[in-house]
NUBAVEX-599084 format. One record per residue (C-alpha): z, y, x; residue in one letter; residue number from 1. Coordinates in nm, 2 decimals, padded with zeros to 4 digits. Each point is the difference from the previous one (the first is absolute). Layout:
N
<rec up="Z" north="Y" east="X" tortor="a" titor="NUM"/>
...
***
This chain:
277
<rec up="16.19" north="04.29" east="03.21" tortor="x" titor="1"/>
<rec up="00.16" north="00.11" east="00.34" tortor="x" titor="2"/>
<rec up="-00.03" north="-00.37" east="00.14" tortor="x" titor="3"/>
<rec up="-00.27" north="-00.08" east="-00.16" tortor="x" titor="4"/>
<rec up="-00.20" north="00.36" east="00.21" tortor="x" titor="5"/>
<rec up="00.17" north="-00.11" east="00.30" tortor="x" titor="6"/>
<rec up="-00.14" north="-00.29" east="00.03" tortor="x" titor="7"/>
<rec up="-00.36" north="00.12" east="-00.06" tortor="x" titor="8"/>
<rec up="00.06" north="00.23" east="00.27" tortor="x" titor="9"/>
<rec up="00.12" north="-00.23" east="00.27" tortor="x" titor="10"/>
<rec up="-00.29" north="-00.26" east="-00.16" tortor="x" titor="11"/>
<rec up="-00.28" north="00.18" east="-00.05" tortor="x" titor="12"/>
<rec up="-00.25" north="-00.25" east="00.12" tortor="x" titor="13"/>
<rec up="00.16" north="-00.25" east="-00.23" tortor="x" titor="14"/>
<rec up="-00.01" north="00.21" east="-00.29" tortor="x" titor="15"/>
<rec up="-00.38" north="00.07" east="00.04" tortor="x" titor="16"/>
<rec up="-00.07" north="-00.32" east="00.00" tortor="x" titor="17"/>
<rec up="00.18" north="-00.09" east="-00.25" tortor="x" titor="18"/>
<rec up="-00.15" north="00.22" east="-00.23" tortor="x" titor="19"/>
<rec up="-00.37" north="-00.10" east="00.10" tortor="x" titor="20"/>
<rec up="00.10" north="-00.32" east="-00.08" tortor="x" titor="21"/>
<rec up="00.09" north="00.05" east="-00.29" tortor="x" titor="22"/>
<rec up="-00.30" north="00.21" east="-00.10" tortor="x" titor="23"/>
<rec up="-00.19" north="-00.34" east="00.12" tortor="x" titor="24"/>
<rec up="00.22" north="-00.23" east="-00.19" tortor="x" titor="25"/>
<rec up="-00.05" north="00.28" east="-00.32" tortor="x" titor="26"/>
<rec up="-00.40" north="-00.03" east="00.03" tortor="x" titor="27"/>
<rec up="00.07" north="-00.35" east="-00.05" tortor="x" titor="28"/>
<rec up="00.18" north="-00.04" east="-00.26" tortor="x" titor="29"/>
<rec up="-00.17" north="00.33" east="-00.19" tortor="x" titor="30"/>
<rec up="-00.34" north="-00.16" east="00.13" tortor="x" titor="31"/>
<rec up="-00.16" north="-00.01" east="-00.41" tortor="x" titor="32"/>
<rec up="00.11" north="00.37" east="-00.06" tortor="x" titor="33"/>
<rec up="-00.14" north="00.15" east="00.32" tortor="x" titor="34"/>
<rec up="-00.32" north="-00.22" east="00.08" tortor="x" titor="35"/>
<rec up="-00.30" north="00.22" east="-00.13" tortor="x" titor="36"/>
<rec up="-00.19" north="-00.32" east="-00.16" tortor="x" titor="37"/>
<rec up="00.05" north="-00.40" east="-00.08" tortor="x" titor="38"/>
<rec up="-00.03" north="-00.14" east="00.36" tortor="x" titor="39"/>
<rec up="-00.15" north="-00.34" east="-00.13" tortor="x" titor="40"/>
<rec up="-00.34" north="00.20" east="-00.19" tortor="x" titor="41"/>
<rec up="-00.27" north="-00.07" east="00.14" tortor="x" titor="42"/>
<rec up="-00.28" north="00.28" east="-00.10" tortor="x" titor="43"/>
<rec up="-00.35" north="-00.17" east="00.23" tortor="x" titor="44"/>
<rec up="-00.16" north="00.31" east="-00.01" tortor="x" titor="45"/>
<rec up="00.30" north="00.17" east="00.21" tortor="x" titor="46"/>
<rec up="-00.09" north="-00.25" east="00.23" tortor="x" titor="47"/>
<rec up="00.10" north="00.15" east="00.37" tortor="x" titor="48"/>
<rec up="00.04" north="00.35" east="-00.14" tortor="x" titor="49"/>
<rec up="00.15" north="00.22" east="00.24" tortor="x" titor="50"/>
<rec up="00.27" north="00.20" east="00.00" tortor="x" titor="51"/>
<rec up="-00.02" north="00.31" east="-00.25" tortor="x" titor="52"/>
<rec up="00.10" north="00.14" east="-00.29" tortor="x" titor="53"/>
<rec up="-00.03" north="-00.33" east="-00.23" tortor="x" titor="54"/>
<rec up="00.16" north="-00.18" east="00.26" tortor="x" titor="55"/>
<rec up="00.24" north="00.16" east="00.23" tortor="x" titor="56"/>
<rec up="00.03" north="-00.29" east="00.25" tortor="x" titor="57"/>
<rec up="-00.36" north="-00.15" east="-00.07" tortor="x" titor="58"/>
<rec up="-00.11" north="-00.34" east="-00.20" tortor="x" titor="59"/>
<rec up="-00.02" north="-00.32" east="00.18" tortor="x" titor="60"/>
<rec up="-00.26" north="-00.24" east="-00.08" tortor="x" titor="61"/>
<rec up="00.09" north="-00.11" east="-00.36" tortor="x" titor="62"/>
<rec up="00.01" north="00.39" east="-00.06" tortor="x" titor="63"/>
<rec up="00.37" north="-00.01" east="-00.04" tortor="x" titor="64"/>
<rec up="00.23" north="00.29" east="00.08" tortor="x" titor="65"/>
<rec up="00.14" north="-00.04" east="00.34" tortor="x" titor="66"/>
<rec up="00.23" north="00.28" east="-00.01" tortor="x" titor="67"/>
<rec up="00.19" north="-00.19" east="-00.32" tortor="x" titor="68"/>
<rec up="-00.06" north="-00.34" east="00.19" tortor="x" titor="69"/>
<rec up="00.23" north="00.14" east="00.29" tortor="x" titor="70"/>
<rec up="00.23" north="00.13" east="-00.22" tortor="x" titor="71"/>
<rec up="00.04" north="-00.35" east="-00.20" tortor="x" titor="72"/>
<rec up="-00.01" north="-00.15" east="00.39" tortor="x" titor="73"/>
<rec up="00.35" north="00.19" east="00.06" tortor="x" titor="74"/>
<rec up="00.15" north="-00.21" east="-00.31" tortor="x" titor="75"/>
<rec up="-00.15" north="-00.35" east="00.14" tortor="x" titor="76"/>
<rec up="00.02" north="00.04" east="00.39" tortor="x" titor="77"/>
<rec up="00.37" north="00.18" east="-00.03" tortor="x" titor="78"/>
<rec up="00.12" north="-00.28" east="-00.28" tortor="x" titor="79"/>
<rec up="-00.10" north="-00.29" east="00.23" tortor="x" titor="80"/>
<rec up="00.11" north="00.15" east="00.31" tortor="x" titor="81"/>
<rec up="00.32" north="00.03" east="-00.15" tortor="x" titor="82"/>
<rec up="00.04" north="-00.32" east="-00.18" tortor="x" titor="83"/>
<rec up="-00.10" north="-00.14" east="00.39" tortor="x" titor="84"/>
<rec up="00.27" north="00.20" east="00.15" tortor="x" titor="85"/>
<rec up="00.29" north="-00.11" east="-00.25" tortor="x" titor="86"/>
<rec up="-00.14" north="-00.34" east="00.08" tortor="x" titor="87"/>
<rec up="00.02" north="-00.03" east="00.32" tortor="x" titor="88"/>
<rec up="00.34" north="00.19" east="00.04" tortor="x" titor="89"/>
<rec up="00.16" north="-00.24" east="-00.25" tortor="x" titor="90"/>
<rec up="-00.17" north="-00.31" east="00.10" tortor="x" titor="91"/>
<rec up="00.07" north="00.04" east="00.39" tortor="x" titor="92"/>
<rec up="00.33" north="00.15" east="-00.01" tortor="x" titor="93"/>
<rec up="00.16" north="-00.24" east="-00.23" tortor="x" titor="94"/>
<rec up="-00.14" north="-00.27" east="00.24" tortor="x" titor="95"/>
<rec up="00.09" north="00.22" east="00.30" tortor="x" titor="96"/>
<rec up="00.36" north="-00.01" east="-00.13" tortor="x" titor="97"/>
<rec up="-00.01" north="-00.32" east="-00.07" tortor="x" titor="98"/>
<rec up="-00.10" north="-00.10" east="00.38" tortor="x" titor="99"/>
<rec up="00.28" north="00.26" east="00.16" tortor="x" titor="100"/>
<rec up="00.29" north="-00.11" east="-00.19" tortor="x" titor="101"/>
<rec up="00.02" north="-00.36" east="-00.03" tortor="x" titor="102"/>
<rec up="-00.21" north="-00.06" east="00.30" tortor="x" titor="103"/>
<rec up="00.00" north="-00.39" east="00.12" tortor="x" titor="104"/>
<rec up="-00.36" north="-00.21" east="-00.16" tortor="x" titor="105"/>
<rec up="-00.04" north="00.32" east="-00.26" tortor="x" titor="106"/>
<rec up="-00.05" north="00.23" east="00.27" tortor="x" titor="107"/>
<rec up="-00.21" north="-00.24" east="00.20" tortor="x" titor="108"/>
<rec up="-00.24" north="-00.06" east="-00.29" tortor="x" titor="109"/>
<rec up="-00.05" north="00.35" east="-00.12" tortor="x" titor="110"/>
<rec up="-00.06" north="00.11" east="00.34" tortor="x" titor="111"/>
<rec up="-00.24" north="-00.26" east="00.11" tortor="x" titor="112"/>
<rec up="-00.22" north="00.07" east="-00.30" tortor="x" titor="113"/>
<rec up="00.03" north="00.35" east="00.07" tortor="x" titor="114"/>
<rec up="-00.12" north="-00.08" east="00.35" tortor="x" titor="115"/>
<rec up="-00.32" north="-00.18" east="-00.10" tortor="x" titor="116"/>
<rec up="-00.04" north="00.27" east="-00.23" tortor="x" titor="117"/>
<rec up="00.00" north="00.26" east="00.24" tortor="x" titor="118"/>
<rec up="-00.22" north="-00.24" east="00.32" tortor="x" titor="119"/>
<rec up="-00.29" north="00.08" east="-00.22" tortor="x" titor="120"/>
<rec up="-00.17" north="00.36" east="-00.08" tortor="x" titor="121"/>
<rec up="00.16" north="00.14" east="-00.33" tortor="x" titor="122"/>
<rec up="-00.34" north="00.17" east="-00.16" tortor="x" titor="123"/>
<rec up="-00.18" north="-00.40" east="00.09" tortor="x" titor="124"/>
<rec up="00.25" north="-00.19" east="-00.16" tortor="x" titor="125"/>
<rec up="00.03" north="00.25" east="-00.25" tortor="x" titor="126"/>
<rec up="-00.37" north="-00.01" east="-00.07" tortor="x" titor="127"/>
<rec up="00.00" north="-00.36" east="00.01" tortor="x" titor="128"/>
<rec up="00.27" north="-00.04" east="-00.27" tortor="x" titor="129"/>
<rec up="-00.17" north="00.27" east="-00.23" tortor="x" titor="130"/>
<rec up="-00.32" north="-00.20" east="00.06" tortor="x" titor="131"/>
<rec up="00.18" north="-00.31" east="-00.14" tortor="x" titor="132"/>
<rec up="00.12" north="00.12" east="-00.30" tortor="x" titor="133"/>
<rec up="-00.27" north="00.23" east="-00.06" tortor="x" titor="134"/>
<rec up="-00.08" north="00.36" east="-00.06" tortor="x" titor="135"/>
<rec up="00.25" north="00.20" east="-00.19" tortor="x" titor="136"/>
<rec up="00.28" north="00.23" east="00.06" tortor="x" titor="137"/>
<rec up="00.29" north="-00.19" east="-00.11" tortor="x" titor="138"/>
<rec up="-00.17" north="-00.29" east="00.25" tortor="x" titor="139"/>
<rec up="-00.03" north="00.30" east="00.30" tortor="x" titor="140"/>
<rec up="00.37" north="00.11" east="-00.07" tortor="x" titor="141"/>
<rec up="00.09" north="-00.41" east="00.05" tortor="x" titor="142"/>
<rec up="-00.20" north="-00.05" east="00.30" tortor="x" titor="143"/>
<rec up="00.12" north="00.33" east="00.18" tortor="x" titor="144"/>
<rec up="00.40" north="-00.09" east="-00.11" tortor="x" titor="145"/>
<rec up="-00.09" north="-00.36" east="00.14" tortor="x" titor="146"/>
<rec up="-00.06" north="00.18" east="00.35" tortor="x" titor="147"/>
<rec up="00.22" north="00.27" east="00.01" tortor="x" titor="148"/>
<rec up="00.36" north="-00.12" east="-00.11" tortor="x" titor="149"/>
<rec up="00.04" north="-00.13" east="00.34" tortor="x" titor="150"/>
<rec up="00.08" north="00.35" east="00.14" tortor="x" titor="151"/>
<rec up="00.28" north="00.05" east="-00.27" tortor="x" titor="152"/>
<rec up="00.15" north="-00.31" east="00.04" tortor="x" titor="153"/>
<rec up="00.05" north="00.06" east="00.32" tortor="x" titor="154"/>
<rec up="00.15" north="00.34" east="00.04" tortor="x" titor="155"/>
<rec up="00.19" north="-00.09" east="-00.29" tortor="x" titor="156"/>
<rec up="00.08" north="-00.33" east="00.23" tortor="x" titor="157"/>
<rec up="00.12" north="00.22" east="00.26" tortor="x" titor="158"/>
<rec up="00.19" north="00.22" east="-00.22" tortor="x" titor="159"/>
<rec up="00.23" north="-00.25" east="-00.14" tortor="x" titor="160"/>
<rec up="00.05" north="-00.14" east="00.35" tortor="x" titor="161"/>
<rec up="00.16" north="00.34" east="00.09" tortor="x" titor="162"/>
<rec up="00.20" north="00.02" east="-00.29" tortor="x" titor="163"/>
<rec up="00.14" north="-00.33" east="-00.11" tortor="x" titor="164"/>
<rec up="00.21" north="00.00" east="00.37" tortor="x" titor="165"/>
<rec up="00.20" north="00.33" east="-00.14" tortor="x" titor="166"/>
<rec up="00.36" north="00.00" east="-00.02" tortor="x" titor="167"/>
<rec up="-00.06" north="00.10" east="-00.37" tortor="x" titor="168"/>
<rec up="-00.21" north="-00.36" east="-00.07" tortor="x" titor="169"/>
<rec up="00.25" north="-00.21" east="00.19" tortor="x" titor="170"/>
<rec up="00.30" north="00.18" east="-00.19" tortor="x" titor="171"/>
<rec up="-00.20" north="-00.10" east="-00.37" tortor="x" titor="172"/>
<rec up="-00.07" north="-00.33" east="00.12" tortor="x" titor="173"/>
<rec up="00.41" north="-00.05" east="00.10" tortor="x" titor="174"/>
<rec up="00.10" north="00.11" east="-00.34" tortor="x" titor="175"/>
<rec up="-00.22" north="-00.25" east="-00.17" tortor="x" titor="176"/>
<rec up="-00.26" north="00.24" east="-00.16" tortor="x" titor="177"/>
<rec up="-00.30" north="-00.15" east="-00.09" tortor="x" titor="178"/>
<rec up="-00.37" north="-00.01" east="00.15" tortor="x" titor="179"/>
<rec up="-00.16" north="00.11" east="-00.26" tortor="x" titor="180"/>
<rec up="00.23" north="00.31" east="00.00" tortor="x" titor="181"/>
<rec up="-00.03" north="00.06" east="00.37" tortor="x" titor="182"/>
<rec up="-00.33" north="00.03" east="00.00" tortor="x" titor="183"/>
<rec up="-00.04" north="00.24" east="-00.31" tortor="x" titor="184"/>
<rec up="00.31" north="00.18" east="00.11" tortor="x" titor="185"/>
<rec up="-00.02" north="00.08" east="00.36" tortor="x" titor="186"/>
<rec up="-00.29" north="-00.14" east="00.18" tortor="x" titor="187"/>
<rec up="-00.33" north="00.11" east="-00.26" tortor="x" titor="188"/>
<rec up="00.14" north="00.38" east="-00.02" tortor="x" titor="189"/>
<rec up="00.07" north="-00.01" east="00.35" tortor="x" titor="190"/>
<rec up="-00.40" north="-00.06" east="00.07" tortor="x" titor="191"/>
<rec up="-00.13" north="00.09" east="-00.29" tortor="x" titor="192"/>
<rec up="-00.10" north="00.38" east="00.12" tortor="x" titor="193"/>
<rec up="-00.20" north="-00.15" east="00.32" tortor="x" titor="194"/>
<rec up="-00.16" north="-00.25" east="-00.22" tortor="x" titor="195"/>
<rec up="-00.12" north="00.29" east="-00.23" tortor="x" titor="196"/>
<rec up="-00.12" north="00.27" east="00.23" tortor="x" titor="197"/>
<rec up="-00.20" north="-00.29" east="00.13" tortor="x" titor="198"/>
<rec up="-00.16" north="-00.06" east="-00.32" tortor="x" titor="199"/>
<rec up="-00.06" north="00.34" east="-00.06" tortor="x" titor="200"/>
<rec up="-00.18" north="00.05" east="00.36" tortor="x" titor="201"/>
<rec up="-00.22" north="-00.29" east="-00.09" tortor="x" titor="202"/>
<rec up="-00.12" north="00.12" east="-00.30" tortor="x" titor="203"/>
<rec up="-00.27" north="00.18" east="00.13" tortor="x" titor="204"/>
<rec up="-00.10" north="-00.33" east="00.24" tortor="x" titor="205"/>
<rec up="-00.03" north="-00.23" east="-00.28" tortor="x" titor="206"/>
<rec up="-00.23" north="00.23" east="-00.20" tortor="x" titor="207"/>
<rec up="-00.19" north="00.00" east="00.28" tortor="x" titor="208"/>
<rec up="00.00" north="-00.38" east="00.01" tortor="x" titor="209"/>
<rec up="-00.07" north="-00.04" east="-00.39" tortor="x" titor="210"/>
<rec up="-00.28" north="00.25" east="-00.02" tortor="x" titor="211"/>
<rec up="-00.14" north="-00.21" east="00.28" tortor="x" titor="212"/>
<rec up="00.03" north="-00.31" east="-00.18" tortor="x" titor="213"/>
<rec up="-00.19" north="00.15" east="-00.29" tortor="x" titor="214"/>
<rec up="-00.29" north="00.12" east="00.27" tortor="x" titor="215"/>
<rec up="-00.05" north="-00.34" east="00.10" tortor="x" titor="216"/>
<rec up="-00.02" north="-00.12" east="-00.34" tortor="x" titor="217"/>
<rec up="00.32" north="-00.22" east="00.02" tortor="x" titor="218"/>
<rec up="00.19" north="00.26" east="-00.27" tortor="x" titor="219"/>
<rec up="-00.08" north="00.23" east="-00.26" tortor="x" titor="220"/>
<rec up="-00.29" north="-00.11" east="-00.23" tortor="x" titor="221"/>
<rec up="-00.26" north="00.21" east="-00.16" tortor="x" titor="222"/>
<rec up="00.03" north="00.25" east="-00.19" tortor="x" titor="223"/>
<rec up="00.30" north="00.04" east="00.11" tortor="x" titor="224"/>
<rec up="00.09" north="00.41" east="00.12" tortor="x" titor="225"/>
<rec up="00.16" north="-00.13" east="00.32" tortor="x" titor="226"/>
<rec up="-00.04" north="00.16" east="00.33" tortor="x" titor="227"/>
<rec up="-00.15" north="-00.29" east="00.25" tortor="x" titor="228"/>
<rec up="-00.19" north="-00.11" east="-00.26" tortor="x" titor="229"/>
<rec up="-00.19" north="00.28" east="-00.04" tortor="x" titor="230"/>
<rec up="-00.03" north="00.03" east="00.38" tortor="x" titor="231"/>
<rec up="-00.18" north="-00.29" east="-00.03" tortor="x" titor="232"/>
<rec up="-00.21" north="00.11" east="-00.29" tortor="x" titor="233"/>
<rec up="-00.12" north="00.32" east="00.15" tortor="x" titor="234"/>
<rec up="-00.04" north="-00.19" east="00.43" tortor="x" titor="235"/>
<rec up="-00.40" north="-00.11" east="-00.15" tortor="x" titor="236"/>
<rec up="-00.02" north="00.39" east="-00.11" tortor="x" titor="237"/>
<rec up="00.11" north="00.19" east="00.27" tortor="x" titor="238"/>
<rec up="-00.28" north="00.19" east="00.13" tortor="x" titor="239"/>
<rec up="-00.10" north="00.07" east="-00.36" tortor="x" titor="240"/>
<rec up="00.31" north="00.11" east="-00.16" tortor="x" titor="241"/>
<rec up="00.26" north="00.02" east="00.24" tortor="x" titor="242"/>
<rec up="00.27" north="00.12" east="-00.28" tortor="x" titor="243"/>
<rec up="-00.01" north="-00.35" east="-00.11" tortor="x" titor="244"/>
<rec up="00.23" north="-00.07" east="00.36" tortor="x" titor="245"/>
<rec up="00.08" north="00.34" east="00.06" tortor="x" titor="246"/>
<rec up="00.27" north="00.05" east="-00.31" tortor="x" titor="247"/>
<rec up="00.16" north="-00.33" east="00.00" tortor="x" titor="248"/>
<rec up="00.07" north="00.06" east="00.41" tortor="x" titor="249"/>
<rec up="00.18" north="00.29" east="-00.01" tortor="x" titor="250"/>
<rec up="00.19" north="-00.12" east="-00.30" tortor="x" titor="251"/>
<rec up="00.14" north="-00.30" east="00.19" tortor="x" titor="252"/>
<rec up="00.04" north="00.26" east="00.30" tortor="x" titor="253"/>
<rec up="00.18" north="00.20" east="-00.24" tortor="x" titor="254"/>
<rec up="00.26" north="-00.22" east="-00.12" tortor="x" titor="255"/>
<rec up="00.08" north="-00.21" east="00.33" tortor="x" titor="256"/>
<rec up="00.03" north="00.31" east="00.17" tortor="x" titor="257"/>
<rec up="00.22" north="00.16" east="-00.27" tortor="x" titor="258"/>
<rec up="00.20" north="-00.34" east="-00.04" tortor="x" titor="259"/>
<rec up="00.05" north="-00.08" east="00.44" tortor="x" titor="260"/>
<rec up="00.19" north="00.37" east="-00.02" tortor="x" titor="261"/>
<rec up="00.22" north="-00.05" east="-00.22" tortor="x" titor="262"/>
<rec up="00.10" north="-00.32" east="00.13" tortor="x" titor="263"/>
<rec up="00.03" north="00.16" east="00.32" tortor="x" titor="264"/>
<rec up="00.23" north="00.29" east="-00.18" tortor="x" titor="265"/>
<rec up="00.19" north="-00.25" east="-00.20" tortor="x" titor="266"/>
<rec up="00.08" north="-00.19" east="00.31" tortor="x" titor="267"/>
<rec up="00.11" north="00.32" east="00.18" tortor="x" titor="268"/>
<rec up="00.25" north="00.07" east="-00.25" tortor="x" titor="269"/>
<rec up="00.11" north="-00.36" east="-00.03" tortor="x" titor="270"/>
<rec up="00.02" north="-00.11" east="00.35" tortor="x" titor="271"/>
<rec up="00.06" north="00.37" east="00.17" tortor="x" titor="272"/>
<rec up="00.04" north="-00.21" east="00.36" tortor="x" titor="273"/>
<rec up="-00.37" north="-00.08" east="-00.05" tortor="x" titor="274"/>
<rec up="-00.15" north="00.32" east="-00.05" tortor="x" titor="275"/>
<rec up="-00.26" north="00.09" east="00.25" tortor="x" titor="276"/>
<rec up="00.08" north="00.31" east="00.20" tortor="x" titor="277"/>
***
């Protein structure tokens, strides 16, 4: 209990985050128990209604609860982000690793498609791609992973470089232990923290990037409660009900804010020689 007090108090930013995060993370998950009405009823004659006591938050224009619409956003717009993040940490790190440690034609064709990945604009191919396959979130989280693995594989890349010229490395290799276990052994947990605290500091970046999908209409479909969406919903209704833009704003405000912190905080206490004085 001593340690556990300790380390709130030296990590107080950290904690704070931590715990908002959570409290987002809980509104997702809790999302059916604490929405005030169905998200998908449409009531016509609500039509527009502003914000008061039947609706807290307002009605957009299929007279539907926006309050619970943002609520049920947190579930889909956190869900995907995620899935996005584990993604493209898995995706570009094993093929990061993959580059750095045998090197030779490997490295040369994992990095040259990672360089005509990165020659053209990530949101432009990333809209391209989505366009392709069509609108839907699963398609957004392919397209934005398609685009954005290229930054893991190569810190990863660089990582391994570092570490596979240890003593440590060339002492396993001399006593015959195998690849396989060199790289689960001493080279992943030997990068692994880096590669998560940049996953968790790009949390908030990608949710960004797949509630902009959704505004463009390359990701979430209607009905669907998801933040960009109903961006794009409420743009035509603006001057008339502004709510309609208004809530779903902050709400992605909210949660990249909250979830750039503690990425910040986490990378603070994982990387102390990082931490910006």
């Amino acid at each position: 209990m001593k340690k556990t007090w300790n380390f709130i108090k030296h990590h107080k930013q950290f904690t704070i985050f931590s715990i908002l995060a959570l409290a987002i993370i809980g509104v997702a998950v809790f999302a059916p128990w604490i929405a005030p009405k169905d998200p998908l009823d449409p009531i016509m004659t609500d039509s527009l209604r502003a914000p008061g006591a039947s609706y807290a938050w307002g009605a957009d224009k299929m007279g539907r609860d926006v309050l619970s619409r943002v609520i049920y956003g947190t579930r889909a717009s956190l869900s995907m982000t995620l899935m996005l993040v584990m993604v493209v940490f898995a995706v570009g790190t094993f093929l990061g690793v993959l580059a750095g440690y045998f090197g030779g034609i490997t490295d040369e064709i994992i990095m040259r498609i990672a360089d005509m990945m990165i020659s053209f604009p990530g949101m432009v191919l990333a809209i391209a791609i989505a366009g392709l396959l069509g609108p839907s979130m699963l398609n957004a989280v392919v397209a934005i992973s398609a685009v954005t693995w290229t930054k893991y594989a190569r810190l990863s890349r660089s990582l391994v470089l570092k570490i596979k010229n240890s003593v440590y490395i060339e002492a396993a290799k001399v006593t015959g232990t195998k690849t396989g276990r060199i790289l689960l052994r001493y080279v992943l947990p030997n990068m692994i923290a880096t590669m998560a605290v940049t996953a968790a500091t790009d949390i908030g970046s990608m949710m960004l990037e797949l509630a902009g999908l959704s505004f463009l209409g390359f990701g979430a479909t209607a009905p669907t409660p998801e933040w960009g969406l109903m961006l794009n919903e409420g743009r035509a209704y603006i001057a008339k009900a502004p709510w309609l833009m208004i809530y779903p704003g902050l709400a992605i405000v909210i949660v990249v804010v909250v979830f750039n912190m503690l990425g910040d905080s986490l990378r603070d206490i994982l990387d102390p020689r990082q931490k910006q004085v």
